[in-house]
Every structure is written in C-alpha cells, then in structure tokens.
C-alpha positions in Angstrom: -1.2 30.4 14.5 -2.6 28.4 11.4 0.1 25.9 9.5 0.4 27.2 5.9 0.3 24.3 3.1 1.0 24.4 0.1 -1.9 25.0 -2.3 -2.7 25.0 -6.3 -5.5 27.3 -7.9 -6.1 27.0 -11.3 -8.5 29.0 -14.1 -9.4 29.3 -17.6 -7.9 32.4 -19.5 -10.5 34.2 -22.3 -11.2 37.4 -23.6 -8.9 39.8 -25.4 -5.1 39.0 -24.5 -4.8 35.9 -26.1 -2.6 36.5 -28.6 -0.1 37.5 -26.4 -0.4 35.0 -24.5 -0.5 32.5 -27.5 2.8 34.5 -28.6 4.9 34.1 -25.9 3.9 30.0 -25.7 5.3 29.9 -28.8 8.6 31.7 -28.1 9.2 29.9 -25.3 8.5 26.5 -27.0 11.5 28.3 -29.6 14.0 28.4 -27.1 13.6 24.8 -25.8 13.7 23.6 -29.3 16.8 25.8 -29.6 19.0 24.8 -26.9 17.9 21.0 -26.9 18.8 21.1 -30.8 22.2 21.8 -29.6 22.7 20.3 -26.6 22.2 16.9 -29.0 24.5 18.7 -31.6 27.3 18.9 -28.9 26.4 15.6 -27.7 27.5 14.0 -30.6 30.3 15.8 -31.2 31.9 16.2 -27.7 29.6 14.2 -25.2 28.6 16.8 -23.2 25.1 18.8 -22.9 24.4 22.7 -22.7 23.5 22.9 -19.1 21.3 26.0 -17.2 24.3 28.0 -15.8 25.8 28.1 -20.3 22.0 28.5 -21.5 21.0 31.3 -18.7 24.2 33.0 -19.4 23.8 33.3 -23.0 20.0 34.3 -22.7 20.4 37.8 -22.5 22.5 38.3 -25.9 19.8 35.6 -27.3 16.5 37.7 -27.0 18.0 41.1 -28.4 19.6 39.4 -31.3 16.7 37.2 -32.2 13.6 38.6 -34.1 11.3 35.5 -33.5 12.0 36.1 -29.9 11.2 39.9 -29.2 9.1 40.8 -26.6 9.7 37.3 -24.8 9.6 38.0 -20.6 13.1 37.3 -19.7 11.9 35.0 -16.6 9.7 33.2 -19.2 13.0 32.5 -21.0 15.0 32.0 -17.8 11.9 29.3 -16.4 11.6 27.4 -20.1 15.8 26.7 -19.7 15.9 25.4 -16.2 13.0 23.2 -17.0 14.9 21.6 -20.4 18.0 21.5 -18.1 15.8 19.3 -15.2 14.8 17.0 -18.3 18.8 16.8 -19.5 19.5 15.5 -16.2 16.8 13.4 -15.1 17.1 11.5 -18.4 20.5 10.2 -17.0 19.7 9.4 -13.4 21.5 6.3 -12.0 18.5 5.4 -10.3 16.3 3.6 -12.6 12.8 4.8 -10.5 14.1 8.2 -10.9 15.1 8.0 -14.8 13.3 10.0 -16.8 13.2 9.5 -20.9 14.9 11.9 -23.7 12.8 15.3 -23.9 11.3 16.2 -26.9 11.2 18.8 -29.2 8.4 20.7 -28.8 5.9 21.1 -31.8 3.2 23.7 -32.8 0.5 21.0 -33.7 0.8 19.8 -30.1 -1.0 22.8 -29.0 0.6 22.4 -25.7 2.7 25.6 -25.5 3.3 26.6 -21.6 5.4 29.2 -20.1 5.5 30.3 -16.0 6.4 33.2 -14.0 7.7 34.0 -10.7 4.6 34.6 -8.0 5.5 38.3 -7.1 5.4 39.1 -11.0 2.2 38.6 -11.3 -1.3 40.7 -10.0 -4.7 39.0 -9.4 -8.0 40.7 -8.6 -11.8 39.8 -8.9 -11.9 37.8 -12.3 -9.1 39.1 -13.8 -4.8 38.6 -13.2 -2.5 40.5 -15.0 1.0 39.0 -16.5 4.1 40.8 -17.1 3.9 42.7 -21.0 0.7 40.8 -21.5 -1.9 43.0 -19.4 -4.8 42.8 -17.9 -7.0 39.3 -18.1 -9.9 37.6 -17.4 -10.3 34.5 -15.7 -12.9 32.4 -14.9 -12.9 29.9 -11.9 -9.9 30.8 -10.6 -10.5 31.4 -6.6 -7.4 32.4 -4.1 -8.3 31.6 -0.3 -7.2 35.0 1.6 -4.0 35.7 2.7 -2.3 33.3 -0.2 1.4 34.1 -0.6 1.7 33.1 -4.5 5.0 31.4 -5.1 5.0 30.2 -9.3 2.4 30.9 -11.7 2.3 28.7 -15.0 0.7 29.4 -17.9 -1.0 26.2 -19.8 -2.4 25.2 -23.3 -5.4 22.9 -23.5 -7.4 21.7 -25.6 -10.1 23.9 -24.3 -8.1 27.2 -24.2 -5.6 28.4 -21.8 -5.3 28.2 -18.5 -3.6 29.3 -15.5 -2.5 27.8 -12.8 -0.9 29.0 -9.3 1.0 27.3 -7.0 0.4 29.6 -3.6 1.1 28.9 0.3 -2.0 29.7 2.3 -3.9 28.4 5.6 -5.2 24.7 5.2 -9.0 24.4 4.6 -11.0 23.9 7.6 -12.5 20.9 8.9 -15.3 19.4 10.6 -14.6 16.8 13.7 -14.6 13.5 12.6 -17.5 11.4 13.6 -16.0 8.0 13.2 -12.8 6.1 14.2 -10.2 5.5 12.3 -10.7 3.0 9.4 -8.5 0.8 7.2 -8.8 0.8 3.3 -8.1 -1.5 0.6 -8.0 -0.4 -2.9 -9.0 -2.0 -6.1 -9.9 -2.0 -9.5 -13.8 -3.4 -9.5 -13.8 -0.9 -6.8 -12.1 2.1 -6.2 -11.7 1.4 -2.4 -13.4 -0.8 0.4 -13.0 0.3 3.9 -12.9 -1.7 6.9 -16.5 -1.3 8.5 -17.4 -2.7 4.6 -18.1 1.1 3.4 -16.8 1.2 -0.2 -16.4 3.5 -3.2 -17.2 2.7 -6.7 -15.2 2.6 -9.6 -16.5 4.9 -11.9 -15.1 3.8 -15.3 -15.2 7.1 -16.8 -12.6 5.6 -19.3 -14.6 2.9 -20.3 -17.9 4.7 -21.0 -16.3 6.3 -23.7 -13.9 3.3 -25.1 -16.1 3.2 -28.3 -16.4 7.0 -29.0 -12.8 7.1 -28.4 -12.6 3.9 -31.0 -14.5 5.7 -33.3 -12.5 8.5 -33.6 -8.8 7.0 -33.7 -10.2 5.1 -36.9 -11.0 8.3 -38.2 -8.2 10.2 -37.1 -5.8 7.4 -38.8 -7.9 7.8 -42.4 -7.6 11.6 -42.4 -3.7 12.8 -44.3 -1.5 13.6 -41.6 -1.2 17.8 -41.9 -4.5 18.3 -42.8 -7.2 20.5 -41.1 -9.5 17.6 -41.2 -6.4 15.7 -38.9 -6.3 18.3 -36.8 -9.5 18.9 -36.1 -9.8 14.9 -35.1 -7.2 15.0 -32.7 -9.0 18.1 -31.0 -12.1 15.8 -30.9 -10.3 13.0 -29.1 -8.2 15.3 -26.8 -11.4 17.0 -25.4 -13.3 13.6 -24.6 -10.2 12.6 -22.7 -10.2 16.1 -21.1 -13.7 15.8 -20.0 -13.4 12.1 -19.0 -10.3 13.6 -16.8 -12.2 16.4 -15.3 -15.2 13.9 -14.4 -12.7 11.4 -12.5 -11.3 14.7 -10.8 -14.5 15.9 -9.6 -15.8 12.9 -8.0 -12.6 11.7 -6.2 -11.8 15.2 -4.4 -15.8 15.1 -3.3 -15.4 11.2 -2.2 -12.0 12.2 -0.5 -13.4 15.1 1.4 -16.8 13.3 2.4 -13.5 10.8 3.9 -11.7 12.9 5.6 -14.9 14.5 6.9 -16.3 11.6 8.5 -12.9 9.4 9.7 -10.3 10.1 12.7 -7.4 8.7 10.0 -6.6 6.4 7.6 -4.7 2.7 7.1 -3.4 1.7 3.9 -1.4 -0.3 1.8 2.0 1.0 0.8 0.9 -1.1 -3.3 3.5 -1.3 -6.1 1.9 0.9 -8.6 4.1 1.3 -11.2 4.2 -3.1 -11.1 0.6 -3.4 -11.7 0.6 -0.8 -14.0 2.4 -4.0 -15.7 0.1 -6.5 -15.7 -3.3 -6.9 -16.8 -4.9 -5.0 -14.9 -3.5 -2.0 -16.0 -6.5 -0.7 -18.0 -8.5 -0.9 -15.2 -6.3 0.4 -12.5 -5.4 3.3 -14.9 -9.2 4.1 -15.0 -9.8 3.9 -11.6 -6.7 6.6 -10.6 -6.1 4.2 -7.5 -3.1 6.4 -7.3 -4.5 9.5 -7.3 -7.4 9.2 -4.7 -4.9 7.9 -2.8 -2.4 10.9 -3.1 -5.6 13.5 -2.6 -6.9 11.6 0.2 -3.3 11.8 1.7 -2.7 15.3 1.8 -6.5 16.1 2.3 -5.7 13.8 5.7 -2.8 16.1 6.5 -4.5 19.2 6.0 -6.8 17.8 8.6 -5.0 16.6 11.1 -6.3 13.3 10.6 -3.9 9.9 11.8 -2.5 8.0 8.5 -0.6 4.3 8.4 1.5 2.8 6.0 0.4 -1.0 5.8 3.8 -2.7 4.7 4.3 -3.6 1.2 5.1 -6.9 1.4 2.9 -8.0 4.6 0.2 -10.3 3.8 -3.4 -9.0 4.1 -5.4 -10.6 1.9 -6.2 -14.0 2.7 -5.5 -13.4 6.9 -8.5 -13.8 8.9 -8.8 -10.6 11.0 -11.0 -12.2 13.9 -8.3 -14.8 15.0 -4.7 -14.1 12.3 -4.6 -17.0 10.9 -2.6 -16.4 7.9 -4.1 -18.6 5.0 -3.4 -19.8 1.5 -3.4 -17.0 -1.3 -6.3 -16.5 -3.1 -7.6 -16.6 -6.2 -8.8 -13.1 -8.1 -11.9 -14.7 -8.9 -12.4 -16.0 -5.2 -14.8 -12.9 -3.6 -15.4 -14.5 0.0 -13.6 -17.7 1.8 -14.3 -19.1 5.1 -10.8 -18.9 7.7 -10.0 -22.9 8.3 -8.6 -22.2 12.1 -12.0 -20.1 13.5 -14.8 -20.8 10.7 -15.3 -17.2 10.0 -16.8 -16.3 6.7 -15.0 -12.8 5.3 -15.6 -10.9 2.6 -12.1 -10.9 0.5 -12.1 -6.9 0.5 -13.4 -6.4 4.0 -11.0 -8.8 5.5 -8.5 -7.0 3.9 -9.1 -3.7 4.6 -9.4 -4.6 8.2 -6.2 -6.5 8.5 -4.6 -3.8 6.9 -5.7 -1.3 9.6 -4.9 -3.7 12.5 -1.9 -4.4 10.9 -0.3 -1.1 10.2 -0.9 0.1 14.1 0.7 -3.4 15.4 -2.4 -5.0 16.4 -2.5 -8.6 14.4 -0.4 -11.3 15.0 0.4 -13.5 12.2 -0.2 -17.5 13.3 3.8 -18.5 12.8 5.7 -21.7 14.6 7.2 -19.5 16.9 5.8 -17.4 19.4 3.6 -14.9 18.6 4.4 -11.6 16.7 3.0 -8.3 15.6 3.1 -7.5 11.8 5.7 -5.2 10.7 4.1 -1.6 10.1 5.6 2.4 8.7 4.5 4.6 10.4 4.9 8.0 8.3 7.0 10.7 10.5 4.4 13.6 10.1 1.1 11.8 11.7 -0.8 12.9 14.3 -3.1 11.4 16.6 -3.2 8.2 18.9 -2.1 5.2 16.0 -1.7 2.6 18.9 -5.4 3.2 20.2 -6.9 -0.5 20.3 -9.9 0.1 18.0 -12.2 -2.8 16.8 -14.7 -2.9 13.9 -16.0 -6.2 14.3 -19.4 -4.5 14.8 -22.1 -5.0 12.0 -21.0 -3.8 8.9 -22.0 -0.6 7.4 -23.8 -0.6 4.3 -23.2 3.2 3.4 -21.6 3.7 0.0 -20.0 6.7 -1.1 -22.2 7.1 -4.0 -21.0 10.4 -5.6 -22.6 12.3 -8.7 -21.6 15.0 -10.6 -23.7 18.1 -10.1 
C-alpha cells in the first residue's frame, strides 16, 4: 500500500462570489482585532491575556449580538481565535529560537485578509470548490491528485486576488529510478548549490533584477500622502513585482529540485546556520538565493522518493579539507575560489572540495589528519532515511560539466 504525505494545493479564486468572500476576510480580521484589543487591555490591567478556551467560549454570544459580524462561518470565527491565541503564546516562549514577536492588529489597507475552514466543510469539483454560506466558485490552477483526504483549507488575500489553498494527505508523486549515485552538495550565494561531481545550480538573482524598479517605486511611494488612492495604488505596484519575483524563484527551484531527485540515489548536506548568516553581509544575497528553501523542497521531494539524505555536522570543517587525502588545512579566504592541499599537491576547486567532503563526511568516510590516531568525522544521520548511507562511493572521476540550467516556460 502507497505511504500518504502530506500535500498543499493551492488556486486563484475569480468570478462572482467575491464579495463574500471579501466579507467574511474582513469579519474575521474584526474579531482578531477584537480580542487582541483586549487581551492588551487586560494585560495592563491584570497581567494576564484572553486565551482560546475564554475567546471560543464567548464566540457564540459574540456573532448574534454583533451586526458587523452577521453571517460570519462559526469555524471561520473559531479558526481566526486559535490562531491569535498561537501568536499570544508564542510571543512569550522561553526559548529564544522559538520566540515569536507581538501580533498585530490587523488593517484593511493591508489587503491581507485570510480566513480557513475545516477540510470536510468544504466541496471541490472540476474548476470550481464551494465554501460554507459562500457558494459555488471558480478556481483556476487548483489540481487535487486522486484519492486526497483534504484536512484545512485557507482562504488567502494577494495582491493579485484571492486565493485558496488546501492542505490534503494523498499518495506521494511518483518517481523515476535514479540514474546516479548519491552526491554531496554545498550551498552558496554566487551559486545556489554545487554538487560533488562539480554539477552546480545557479543563482538566479530574481531579487536583484528588479532592485532599481523596486527603487523606483519606494521613492514614489514615500512622495505620495499617506491615505491616498495614489499611495495605495503604489504599494499595489511594489507588492505585485515582489509577488512575481517570488513566483519566478518558486518555479525554477521545484523544477531544479525535481530534475535532483530525478537523477540522484540521495543527498549529503550541511546542517548551515541560517538564521546567523542571515546576519551578516551576506544576507541580501542569501535571501535572494532561498538557500533555505531549495533546501527544505529538495528535502521533502527526497522523502517522497525514497531517496538516502545526510546531515553534514554543523560545526565539522569542510571547506578547506582536501578530499583525496583529509588533510585538514587553514581557513580560507571568501575571495580564495581554488587552493592547492600542502600534504598531497592536489589542486580543488573551493566548492567542489566541499561539497565532496561534505558527502564523505556525513556517511563516516573522511578522516581528519589530527596528532592522534586516525578518526572519522562526526556525522547525523536523520532517523527517517532510507537506503545504504555507509556504501563506499567515490567521485574522484572527471568532473561533470552539466549545469542545471533551468528557464521559465
């Protein structure tokens, strides 16, 4: 029997409907401004917060005696409060990793209203899905694989209309039988990735091509009078190039990631410090790349594939060891892009190298040149992998000079 995964569709709503729709976004986005407006009231007076068992509770009484909130789904309602009461507690976290900040009050000229519902509350058929006292509606690019058990549907405002997304549990995609071994990868910002057999993946920088449009349009946001249509209509400008720049980087890194997963037997890489670089100066660049999201898509594609994935320990040199012989050498430069290892005279490439120390390492296979005897490099192995980790596999062979070139169609 086929594993079901977890699985996300998601389409753009249009047609007649909308208002609805737009309607119940924006009683929704009245209730979290409600309850959060006095959860800081009592706060300040008493220390405390209104919590989801107090808010669900008094939901009931709520949407009969409020006008502004009549016809408001009572799930809608029920969904908008356990959300705000996530936010309330994640803002308090001990763990600083896990702290989240204050929510917000939600505002109309955000035009990011959103609202869910329960999967079995909801009907989908060819183009069109139908939500409780809203009807009948179409949807365009919104395709469910058979069988799909849906579990939470959300409702969404962009900048480009509204959307819906579903979060469903269905059969994993199917996969064709990889044709190479597996292969170690070390990410970047000049680019995205570079695999062991010297493969490697561009960085697109969709974020730069459109620095000075984007530019162009903050000056001119920041002259128009804040309120006006003219303001408005700015800020719609900037969020659709952002949307679009977004959609692009989406595009090409599920077709690079699938092409991946397609062609290798698993994956090696480097458990990286994201949130610390996203410190330094590199962040621009690293932001623009999505380092984090190809390497989150081409995790779970992996899974869904059955293919073998290592953790390369964090802090486990890789760059600047010579994979033919482990010599462990002196740190290098950024600006240093090849070096020659002092103990066997090997010339590397500084990405290569790296990429294949970091698949050697994270199966136990280089040995770090220390006083004492001999030793593997530590390695995490992640508990749901499959396949033979500890096969010996070499890519000392001549390098590849395939690039995974993708374009948009």
């Amino acid at each position: 029997m086929t594993a079901l995964v977890m699985q996300a569709a998601k389409g753009r709503l249009y047609g007649g409907g909308l208002e609805a729709v737009a309607r119940i976004g924006g009683q929704c986005r009245a209730v979290w401004n409600l309850f959060l407006a006095e959860s800081v009231a009592r706060y300040q007076a008493e220390q405390k917060f209104v919590f989801y068992a107090e808010m669900s509770a008094r939901l009931p009484r709520l949407l009969k005696e409020d006008a502004r909130l009549a016809g408001l789904p009572h799930r809608c309602a029920q969904m908008t409060v356990q959300k705000l009461d996530r936010a309330l507690r994640d803002c308090f976290k001990s763990k600083d990793k896990n702290r989240r900040g204050f929510p917000k009050f939600k505002r109309y000229a955000d035009r990011s209203d959103a609202f869910s519902f329960v999967g079995r509350d909801i009907r989908v058929a060819d183009g069109r899905v139908r939500l409780p006292k809203v009807g009948w509606l179409r949807v365009r690019g919104l395709i469910l694989p058979e069988g799909a058990d849906l579990k939470q549907v959300a409702i969404t405002q962009e900048p480009r209309g509204w959307h819906v997304s579903i979060q469903l549990e269905a059969p994993a995609k199917t996969y064709p039988a990889p044709t190479l071994p597996e292969v170690g990868i070390d990410g970047g910002t000049t680019r995205l990735a570079v695999l062991a057999d010297a493969t490697h993946v561009p960085h697109r920088r969709f974020g730069r091509r459109i620095e000075d449009r984007i530019r162009r349009l903050n000056r001119e946001r920041d002259r128009r009078r804040k309120g006006s249509v003219n303001r408005r209509r700015t800020v719609a400008k900037l969020a659709r190039l952002h949307r679009a720049a977004a959609n692009r980087r989406k595009d090409a890194m599920h077709k690079t990631t699938r092409k991946l997963v397609d062609t290798y037997a698993g994956f090696a890489v480097e458990d990286l410090s994201l949130r610390g670089l996203m410190r330094t100066r590199m962040a621009g660049s690293l932001a623009d790349a999505g380092l984090g999201e190809f390497l989150r898509t081409l995790r779970y594609k992996a899974e869904w594939a059955g293919r073998s994935w290592h953790v390369h320990g964090r802090f486990v040199r890789s760059t600047g060891v010579c994979p033919d012989c482990g010599h462990v050498g002196a740190k290098l430069a950024l600006s240093v892009r090849s070096w020659a290892c002092v103990s066997c005279g090997a010339v590397h490439d500084r990405d290569v190298a790296a990429a294949k120390v970091i698949l050697a390492g994270a199966v136990g296979q280089v040995k770090a040149n220390l006083p004492e005897p001999e030793r593997k490099l530590e390695s995490e192995v992640l508990p749901w992998m499959t396949g033979s980790g500890s096969a010996q596999i070499s890519h000392r062979g001549p390098p590849s000079n395939v690039a995974f070139d993708v374009q948009r169609q």
